[in-house]
N, C-alpha and C positions, 0 to 999 in steps of 0.2 A: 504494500500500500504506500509506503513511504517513497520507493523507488517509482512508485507510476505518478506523483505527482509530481515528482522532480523533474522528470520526464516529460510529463507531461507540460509543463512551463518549458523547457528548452524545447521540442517538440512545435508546439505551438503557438505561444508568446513570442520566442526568438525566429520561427518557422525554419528552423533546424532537424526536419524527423532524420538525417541521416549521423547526424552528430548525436543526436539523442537515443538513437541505437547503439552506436557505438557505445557511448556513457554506459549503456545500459549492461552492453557486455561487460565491460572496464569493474563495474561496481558488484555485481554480482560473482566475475571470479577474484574479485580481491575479500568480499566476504566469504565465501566459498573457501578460500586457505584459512581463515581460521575456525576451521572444524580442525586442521592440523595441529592449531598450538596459537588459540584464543588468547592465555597471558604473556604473549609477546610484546602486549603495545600497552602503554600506562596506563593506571590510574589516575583520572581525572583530579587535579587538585581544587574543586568547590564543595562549600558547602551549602548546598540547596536540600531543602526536602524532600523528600522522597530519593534523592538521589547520591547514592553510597555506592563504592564500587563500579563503578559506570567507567569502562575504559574508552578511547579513542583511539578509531583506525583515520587514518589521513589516504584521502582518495581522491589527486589532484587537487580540485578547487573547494574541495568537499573534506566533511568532519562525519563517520556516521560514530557514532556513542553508543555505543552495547555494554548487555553486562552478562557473564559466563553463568548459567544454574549447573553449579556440578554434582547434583543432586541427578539430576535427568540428562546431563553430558548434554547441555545445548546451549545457543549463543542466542540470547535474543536481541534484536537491534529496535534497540528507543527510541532513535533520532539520522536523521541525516543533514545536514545543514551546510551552507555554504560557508564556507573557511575563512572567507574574508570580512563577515558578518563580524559582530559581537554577538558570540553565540555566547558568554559566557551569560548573557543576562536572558538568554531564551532559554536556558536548561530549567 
């Protein structure tokens, strides 16, 4: 969901669908390596609520923020955001 609206704005806003595929591939196998080794990339240093543990993958212009449940061995991804934003006040 997160990726189709990202998409979806470059896609259409920008009228890029060919860059917007690409992105699409781009994001999906850089999420996709970490099913290999998910604590590779830091802990986030905020403190917000709800939000503990929330690492950051960097994916060119882009931030997605997940957090590992190693409980059920799964990565779920909370956010994607533009990198060049101030995401820090969106978390």
């Amino acid at each position: 969901m997160i990726i189709l609206i990202l998409l979806d704005n470059i896609k259409y806003d920008l009228i890029e669908p060919n860059i917007a595929n690409k992105y699409a591939k781009l994001i999906k196998d850089e999420i996709k390596k970490l099913e290999y080794n998910p604590q590779r990339f830091s802990i986030i240093d905020i403190k917000a609520k709800n939000y503990t543990n929330i690492h950051k993958l960097i994916i060119k212009n882009h931030i997605a923020f997940y957090r590992i449940n190693d409980n059920n061995k799964i990565v779920n991804i909370e956010r994607i955001l533009y990198g060049a934003s101030n995401w820090q006040s969106k978390i």
